[in-house]
C-alpha positions in Angstrom: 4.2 -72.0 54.2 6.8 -74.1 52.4 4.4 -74.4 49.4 3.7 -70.7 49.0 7.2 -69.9 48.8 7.9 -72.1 46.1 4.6 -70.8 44.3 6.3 -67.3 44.4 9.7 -68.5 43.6 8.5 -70.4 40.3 6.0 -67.5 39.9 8.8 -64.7 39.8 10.3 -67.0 37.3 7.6 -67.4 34.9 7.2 -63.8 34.9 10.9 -63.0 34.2 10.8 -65.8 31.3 8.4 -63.7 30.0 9.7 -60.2 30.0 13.1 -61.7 29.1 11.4 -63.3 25.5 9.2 -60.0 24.8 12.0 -57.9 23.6 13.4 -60.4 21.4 9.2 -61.2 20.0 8.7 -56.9 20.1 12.4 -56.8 17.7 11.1 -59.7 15.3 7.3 -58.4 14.8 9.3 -54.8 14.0 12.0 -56.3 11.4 9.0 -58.4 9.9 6.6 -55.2 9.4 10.0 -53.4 7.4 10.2 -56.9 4.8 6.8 -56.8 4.2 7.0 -52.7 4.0 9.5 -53.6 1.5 8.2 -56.2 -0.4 4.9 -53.7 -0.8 6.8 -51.0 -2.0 9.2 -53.0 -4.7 5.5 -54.5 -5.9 4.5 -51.3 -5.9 7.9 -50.0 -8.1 7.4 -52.7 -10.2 3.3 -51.8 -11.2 2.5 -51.2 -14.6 0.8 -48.1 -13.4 2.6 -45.3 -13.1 0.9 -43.7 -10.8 1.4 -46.7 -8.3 4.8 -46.4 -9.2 5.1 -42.7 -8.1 3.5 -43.6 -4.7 6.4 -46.2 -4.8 9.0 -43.4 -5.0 6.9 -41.0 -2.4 7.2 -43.8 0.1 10.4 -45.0 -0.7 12.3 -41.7 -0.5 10.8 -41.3 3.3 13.2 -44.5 4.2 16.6 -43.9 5.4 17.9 -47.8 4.6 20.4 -48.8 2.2 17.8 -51.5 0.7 16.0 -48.3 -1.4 18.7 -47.2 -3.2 18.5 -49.8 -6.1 14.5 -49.4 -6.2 15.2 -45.6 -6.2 18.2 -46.0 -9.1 15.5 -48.1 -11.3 12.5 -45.4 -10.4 14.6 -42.5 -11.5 15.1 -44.3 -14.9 11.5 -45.0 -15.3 10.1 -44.5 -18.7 7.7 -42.2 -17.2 8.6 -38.2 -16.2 6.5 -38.1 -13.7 8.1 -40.8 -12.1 11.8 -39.4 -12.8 10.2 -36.2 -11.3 9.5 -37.9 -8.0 13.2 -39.1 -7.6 14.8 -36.8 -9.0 13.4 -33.9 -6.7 13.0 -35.6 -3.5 16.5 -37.7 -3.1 18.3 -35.1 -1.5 18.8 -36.9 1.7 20.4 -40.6 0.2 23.5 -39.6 -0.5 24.9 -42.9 -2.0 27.1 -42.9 -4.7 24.5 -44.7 -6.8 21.9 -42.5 -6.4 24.4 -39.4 -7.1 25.8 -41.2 -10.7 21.8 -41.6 -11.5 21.3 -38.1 -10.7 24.1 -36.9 -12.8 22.7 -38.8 -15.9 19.5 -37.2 -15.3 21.1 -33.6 -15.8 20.6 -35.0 -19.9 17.2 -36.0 -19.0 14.7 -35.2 -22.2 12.4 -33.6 -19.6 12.5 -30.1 -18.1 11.1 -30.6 -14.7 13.6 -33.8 -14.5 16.4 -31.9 -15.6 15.6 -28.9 -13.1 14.9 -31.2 -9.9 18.2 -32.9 -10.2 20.3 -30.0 -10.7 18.6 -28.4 -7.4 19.1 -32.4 -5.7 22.7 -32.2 -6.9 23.6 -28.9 -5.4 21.7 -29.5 -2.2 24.0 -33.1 -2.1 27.0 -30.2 -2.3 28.4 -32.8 -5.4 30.7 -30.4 -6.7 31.5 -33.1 -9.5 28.5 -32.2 -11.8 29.7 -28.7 -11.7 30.8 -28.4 -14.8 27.5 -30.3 -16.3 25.9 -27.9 -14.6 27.6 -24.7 -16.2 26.7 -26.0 -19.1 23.0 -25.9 -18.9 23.2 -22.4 -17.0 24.4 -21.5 -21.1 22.6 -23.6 -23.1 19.7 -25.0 -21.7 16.1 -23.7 -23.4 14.2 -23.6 -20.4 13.8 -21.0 -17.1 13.1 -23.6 -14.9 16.0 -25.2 -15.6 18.4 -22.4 -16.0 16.6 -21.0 -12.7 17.3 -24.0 -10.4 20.9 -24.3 -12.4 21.9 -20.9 -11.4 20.4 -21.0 -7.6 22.2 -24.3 -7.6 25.8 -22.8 -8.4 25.1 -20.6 -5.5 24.3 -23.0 -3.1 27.4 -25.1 -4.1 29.7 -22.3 -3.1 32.1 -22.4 -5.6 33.2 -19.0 -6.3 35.1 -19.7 -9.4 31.2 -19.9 -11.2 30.8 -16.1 -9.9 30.8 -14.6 -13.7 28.5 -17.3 -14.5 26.2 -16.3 -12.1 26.7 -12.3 -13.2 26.2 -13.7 -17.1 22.4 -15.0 -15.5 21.8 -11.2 -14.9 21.0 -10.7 -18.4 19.1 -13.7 -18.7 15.7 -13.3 -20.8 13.6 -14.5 -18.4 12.7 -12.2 -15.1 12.8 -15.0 -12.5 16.2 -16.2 -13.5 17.6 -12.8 -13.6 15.8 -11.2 -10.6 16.0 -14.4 -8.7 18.0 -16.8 -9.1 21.2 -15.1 -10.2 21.0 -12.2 -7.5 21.0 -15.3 -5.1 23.5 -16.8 -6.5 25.6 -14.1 -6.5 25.0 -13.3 -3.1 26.3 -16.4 -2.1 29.5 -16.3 -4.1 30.4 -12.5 -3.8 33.6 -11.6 -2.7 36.1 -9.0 -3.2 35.9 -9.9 -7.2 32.1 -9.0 -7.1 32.3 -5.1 -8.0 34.5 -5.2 -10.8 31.8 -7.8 -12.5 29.1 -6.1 -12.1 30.9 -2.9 -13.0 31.4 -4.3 -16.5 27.8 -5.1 -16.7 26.8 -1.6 -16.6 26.7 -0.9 -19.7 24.5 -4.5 -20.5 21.9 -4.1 -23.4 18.7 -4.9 -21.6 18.1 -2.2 -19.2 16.4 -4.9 -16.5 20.0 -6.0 -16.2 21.7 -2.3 -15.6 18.7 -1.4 -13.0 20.0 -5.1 -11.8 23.5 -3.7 -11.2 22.8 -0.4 -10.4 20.7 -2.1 -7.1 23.9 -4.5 -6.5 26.6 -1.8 -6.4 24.9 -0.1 -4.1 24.2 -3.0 -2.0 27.7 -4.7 -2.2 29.9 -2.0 -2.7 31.4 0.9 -1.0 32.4 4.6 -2.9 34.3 3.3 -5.3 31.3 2.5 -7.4 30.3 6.0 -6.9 31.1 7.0 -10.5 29.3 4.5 -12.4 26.3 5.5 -10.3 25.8 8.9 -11.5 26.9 7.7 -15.3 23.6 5.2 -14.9 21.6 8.6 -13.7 22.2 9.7 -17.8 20.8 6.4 -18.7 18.2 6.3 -21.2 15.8 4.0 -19.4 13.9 5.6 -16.5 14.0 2.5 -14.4 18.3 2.4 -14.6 18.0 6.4 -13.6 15.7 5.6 -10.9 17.4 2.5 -9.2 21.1 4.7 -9.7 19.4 7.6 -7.8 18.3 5.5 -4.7 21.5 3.3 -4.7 23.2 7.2 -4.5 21.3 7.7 -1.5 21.9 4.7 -0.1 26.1 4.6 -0.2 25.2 8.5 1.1 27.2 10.2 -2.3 26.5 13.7 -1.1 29.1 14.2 -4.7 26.1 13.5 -6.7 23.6 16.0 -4.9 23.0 18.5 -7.6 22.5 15.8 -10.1 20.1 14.4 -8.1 18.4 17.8 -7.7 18.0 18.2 -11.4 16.3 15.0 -11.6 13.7 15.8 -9.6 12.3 17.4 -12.6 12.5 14.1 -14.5 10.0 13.6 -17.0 9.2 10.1 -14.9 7.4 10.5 -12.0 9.3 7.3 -10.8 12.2 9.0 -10.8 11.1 12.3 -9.2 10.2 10.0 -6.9 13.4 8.1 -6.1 15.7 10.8 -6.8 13.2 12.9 -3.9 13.9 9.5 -1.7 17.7 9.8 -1.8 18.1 13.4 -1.5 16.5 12.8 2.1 19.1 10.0 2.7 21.9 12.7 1.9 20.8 14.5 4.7 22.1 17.8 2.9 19.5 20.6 4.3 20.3 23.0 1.8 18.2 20.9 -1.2 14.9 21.3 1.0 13.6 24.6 -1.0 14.4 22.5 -4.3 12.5 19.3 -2.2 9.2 22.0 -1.4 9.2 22.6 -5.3 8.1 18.4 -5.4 4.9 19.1 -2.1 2.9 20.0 -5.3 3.8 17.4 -7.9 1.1 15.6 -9.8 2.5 12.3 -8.6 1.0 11.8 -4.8 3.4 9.1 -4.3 5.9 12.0 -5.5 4.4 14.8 -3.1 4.9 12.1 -0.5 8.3 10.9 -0.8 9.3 14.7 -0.8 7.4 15.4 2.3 9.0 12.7 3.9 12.4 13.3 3.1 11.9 17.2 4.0 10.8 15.5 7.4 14.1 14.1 7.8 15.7 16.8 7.1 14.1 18.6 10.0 11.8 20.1 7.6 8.3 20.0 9.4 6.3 22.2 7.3 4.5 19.2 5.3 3.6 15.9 6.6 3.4 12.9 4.5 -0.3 10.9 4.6 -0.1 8.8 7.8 1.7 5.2 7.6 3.2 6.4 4.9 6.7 4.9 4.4 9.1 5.7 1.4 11.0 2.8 1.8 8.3 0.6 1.0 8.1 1.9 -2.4 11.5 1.2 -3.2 12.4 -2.4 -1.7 13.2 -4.0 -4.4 11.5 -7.1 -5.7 13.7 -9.7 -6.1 11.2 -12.4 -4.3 8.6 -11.2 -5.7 5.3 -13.4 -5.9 5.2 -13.5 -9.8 7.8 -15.9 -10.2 6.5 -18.3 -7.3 6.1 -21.1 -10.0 9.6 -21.0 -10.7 10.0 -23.0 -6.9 8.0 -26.1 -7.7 
């Protein structure tokens, strides 16, 4: 009896001894797996190929340890864009102040993706210090990408001092810089200051940029906008009269009814179209006989939108083709699929 109880005694020791040192074995089998992890990837940074060196980067940027952030400096500064590429896009979360000033220096990089990826990095680290670098290239620099991620980038930082920059990107030459990235941006810095930009911008030379503000007004601002809306429904460019016409109907500018009624003879059938769309929004029944003149139009799109918008004016005597839906026609395409390349 005696003996079995000292068996269990020294056998609930042994078995404590051990559970006690498994921890501490379990901690030092973990910390050596991160040295050699380490030691791979600086081998790896240090390869004379550079596509083991962009793996390097890949893996490196997934760690969350101070240790990476001189491997990451020295990748970023690698002779090889690709390389730069990796960093540069992909260091958003290591925040360091080395890895910012590296950044920085690569808003000079000779490389356009480089350029682009830490400008987006930059703004998405909310380092309001390379703002001014980053104006810079919104004006100067040669390429879309660039001036794209630039512009969105502005936005995302929030400073609403960079507002006109953002409404200058309206009349950028490209369409995904102006459609895209400077609506966005605009949309994230507008305040009360918004409408008397974009008022001044009415009267831009590139008419992608008035149908631009014509579509903003309306969104962002109230009646007082009214009047530059019907002067863009004399504009030369049927896409500026069109966009005017639907931002009319949308602010509800029953003032501007009987110009809207004479454009539903428009030469355009886009603007029959849109100028049929807004009339309905007015919700005035007494343009439904000039609305019946449209039932017959050689545009079906046009003989729909006008059988719609009689609809809703409790006008029943025309139906529009089932799952047909106006609004559709005119949501305008600011995300559209086109400039998808513009987000890599």
């Amino acid at each position: 009896m005696i003996v079995s109880v000292r068996c269990c005694h020294w056998l609930a020791v042994l078995v404590f001894l051990l559970f006690a040192a498994f921890p501490r074995a379990y901690s030092q089998e973990v910390l050596t797996k991160e040295q050699r992890q380490m030691q791979r990837l600086t081998r790896w940074s240090e390869s004379r190929d550079s596509d083991t060196r962009s793996q390097a980067a890949s893996e490196l940027l997934k760690l969350q340890r101070p240790e990476v952030i001189p491997l990451l400096v020295k990748l970023i500064n690698d002779p090889v864009a690709e390389v730069r590429v990796a960093v540069a896009s992909g260091a958003a979360p290591h925040k360091d102040p080395r890895m910012v000033e590296a950044l920085r220096a690569r808003l000079k990089d000779d490389n356009d993706r480089v350029r682009a990826g830490a400008a987006r990095t930059l703004s998405l680290m909310n380092d309001r210090a390379s703002i001014p670098e980053l104006v810079r290239l919104a004006e100067e620099d040669l390429s879309p990408l660039v001036r794209f991620r630039v512009i969105w980038g502005l936005g995302t930082l929030g400073d609403k001092q960079q507002l006109p920059v953002a409404i200058a990107a309206l009349g950028d030459r490209n369409p995904g810089v102006r459609d895209r990235a400077a609506v966005i941006a605009i949309e994230m810095l507008g305040d009360q200051t918004l409408i008397p930009h974009l008022l001044r911008q009415t009267v831009h030379p590139q008419r992608e940029t008035r149908r631009l503000v014509m579509y903003l007004l309306a969104k962002h601002g109230d009646r007082t906008v009214v009047p530059a809306l019907r002067q863009g429904l004399k504009d030369p460019e049927p896409v500026v009269r069109g966009q005017a016409a639907l931002a009319i109907g949308r602010l509800r500018a029953k003032e501007a009814r009987d110009e809207l009624v004479v454009m539903l003879t428009d030469s355009d059938d886009h603007v029959r179209g849109a100028a049929a769309y807004a009339l309905g929004l007015l919700g005035d029944k007494a343009v439904t006989p000039a609305l019946r003149g449209l039932v017959k139009d050689e545009a079906a799109f046009v003989r729909a939108i006008a059988a719609e918008s009689l609809n809703r004016l409790g006008d029943q005597t025309v139906k529009p083709p089932a799952g047909f839906r106006a609004v559709e026609l005119f949501t305008f395409p600011i995300h559209s699929p086109e400039h998808a390349d513009l987000y890599r």
